[in-house]
C-alpha positions as CSV (number, residue, x, y, z in Angstrom):
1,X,106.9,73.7,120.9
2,X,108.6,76.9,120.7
3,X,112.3,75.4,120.7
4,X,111.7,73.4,118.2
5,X,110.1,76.0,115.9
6,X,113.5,78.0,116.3
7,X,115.3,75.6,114.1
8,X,112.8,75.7,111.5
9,X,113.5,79.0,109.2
10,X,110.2,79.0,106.8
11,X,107.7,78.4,109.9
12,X,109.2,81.2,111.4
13,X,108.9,83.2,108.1
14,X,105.1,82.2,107.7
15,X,104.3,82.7,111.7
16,X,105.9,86.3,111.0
17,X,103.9,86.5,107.9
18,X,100.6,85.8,109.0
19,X,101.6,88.1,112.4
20,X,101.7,90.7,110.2
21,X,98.6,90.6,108.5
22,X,96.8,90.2,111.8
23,X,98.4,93.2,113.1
24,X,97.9,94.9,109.6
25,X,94.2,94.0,110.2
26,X,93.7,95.1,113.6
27,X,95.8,98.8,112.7
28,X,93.3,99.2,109.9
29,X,90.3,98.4,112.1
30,X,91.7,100.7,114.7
31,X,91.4,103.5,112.5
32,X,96.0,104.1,112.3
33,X,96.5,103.4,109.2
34,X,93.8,107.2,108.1
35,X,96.4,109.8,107.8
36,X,93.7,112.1,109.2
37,X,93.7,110.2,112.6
38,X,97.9,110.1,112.9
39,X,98.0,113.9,112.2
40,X,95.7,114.3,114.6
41,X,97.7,112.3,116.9
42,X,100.6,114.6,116.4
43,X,98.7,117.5,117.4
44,X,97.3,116.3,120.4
45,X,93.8,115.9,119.0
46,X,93.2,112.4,118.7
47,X,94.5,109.5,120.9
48,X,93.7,106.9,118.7
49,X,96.9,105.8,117.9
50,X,98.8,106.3,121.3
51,X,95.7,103.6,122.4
52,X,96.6,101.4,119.8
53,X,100.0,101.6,121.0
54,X,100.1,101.7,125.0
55,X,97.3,98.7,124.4
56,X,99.9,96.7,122.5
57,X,102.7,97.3,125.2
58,X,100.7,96.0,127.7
59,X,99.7,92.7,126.1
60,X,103.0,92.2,124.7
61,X,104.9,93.0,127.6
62,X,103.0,90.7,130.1
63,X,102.8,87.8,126.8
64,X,106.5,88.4,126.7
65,X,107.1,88.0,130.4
66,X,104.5,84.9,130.7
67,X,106.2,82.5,128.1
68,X,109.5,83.8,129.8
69,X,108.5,82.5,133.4
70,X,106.7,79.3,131.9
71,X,110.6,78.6,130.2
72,X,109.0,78.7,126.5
73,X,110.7,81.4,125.6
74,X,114.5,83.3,126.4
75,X,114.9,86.8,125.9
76,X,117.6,88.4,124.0
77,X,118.1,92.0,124.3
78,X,120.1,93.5,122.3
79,X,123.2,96.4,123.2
80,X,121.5,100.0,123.1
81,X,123.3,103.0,123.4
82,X,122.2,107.0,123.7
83,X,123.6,107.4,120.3
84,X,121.7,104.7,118.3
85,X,118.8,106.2,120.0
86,X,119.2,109.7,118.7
87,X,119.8,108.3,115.4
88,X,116.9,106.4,115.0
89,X,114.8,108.7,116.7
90,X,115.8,111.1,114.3
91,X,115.2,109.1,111.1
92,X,111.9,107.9,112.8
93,X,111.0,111.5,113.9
94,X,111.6,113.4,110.3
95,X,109.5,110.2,108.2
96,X,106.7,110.3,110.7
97,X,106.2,114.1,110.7
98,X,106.8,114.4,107.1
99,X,104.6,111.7,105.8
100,X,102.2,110.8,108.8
101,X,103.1,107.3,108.8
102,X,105.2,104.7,110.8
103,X,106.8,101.9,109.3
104,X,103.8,99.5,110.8
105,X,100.7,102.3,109.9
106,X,102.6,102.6,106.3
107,X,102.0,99.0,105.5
108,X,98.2,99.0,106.7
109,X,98.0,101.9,104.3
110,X,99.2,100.9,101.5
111,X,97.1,98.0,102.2
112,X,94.2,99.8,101.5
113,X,95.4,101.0,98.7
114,X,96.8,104.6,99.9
115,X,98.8,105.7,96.9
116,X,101.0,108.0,99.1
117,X,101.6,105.6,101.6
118,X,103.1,103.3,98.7
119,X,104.8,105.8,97.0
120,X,106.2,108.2,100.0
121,X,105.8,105.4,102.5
122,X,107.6,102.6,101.3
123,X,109.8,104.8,99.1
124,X,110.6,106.4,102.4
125,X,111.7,103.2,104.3
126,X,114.0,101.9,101.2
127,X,115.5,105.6,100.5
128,X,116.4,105.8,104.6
129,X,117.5,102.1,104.9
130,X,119.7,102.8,101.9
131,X,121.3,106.1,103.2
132,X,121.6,104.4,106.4
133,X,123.1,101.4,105.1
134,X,125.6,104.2,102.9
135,X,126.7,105.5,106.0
136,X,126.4,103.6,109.0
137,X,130.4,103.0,108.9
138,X,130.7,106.3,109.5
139,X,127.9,106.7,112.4
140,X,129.1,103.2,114.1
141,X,132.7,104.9,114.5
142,X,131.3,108.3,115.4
143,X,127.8,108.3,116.8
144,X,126.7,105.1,117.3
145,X,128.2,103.6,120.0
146,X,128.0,106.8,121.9
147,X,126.7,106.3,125.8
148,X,126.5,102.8,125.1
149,X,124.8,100.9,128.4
150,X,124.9,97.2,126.7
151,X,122.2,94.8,126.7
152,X,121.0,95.5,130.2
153,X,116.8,95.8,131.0
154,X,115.2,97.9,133.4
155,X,114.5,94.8,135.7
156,X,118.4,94.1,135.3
157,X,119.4,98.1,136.2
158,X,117.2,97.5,138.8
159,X,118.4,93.9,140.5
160,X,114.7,93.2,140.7
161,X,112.6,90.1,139.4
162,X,110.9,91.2,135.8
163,X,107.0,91.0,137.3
164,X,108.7,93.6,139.7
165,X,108.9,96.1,137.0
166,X,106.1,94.4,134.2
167,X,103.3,94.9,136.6
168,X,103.3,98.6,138.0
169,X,104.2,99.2,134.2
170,X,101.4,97.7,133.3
171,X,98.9,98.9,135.6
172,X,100.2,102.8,135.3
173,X,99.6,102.1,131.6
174,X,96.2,100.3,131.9
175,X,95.3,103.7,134.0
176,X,96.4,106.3,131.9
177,X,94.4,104.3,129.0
178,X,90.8,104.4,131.3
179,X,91.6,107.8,132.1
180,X,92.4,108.8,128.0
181,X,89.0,107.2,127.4
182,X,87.4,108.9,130.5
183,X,88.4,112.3,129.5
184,X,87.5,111.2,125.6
185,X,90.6,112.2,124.0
């Protein structure tokens, strides 16, 4: 089923499409999408959002890792290196603390009809994705490419199967959650 979606462009556009919304949804009904509760996250107040988060690594990293062993899916990582990192850690870094929002919270918001998300928000994405865009010849033949270590995963570095990795991952994740909640942070 899932080869023969890879040929077909506009299912793949509406399965991305209605992906969206539902993770739209479920940010808004988690609470990440209130600027109140992502400010509060950066200040080590409220854990909401680093719940959200962990949460959604650990479903999507064993869903990943299931389709993978059951053959319905391949994986293709793409080439990393330290300086792309910085870079986009930096861009990332300077929206999120500025405005309160990631690219996935902005979009909830401005689903429920924040006017700054809208404004700042998406303003913020186009104005960096053009400047980037302006001068990422410069940054590819300077920064870029800097400490680059390829398309290699952890389970790779290691010479390990994937489950090797996915599982302790996942339960170190799944602990740290129950003990977030425990504490109630």
């Amino acid at each position: 089923m899932l080869k023969s979606l890879h040929s077909k462009k506009n299912a793949q556009l509406l399965l991305g499409l209605l992906a969206g919304i539902v993770f739209g949804f479920l940010l808004q009904k988690g609470g990440a999408t209130q600027y109140d509760v992502i400010i509060g996250q950066l200040l080590f107040e409220d854990f909401t959002v680093l719940k959200i988060m962990l949460s959604a690594v650990v479903v999507g990293m064993i869903g990943v890792h299931l389709m993978r062993s059951f053959g319905l899916v391949q994986l293709h990582p793409k080439p990393g290196s330290w300086g792309s990192i910085l870079i986009g850690g930096l861009l990332f870094g300077c929206g999120f603390a500025t405005l309160g929002y990631c690219p996935g919270t902005v979009a909830g918001a401005v689903g429920n009809g924040y006017i700054d998300a809208l404004i700042g928000g998406v303003g913020g994405i186009l104005l960096g994705a053009w400047l980037f865009a302006l001068l990422y010849p410069r940054l590819q033949a300077t920064i870029l490419n800097k400490g680059n270590f390829g398309d290699i995963t952890l389970p790779q570095l290691l010479k390990v199967n994937a489950w090797y990795v996915v599982v302790p991952a996942a339960a170190v994740i799944i602990g740290l959650l129950v003990l977030l909640e425990w504490s109630g942070l």
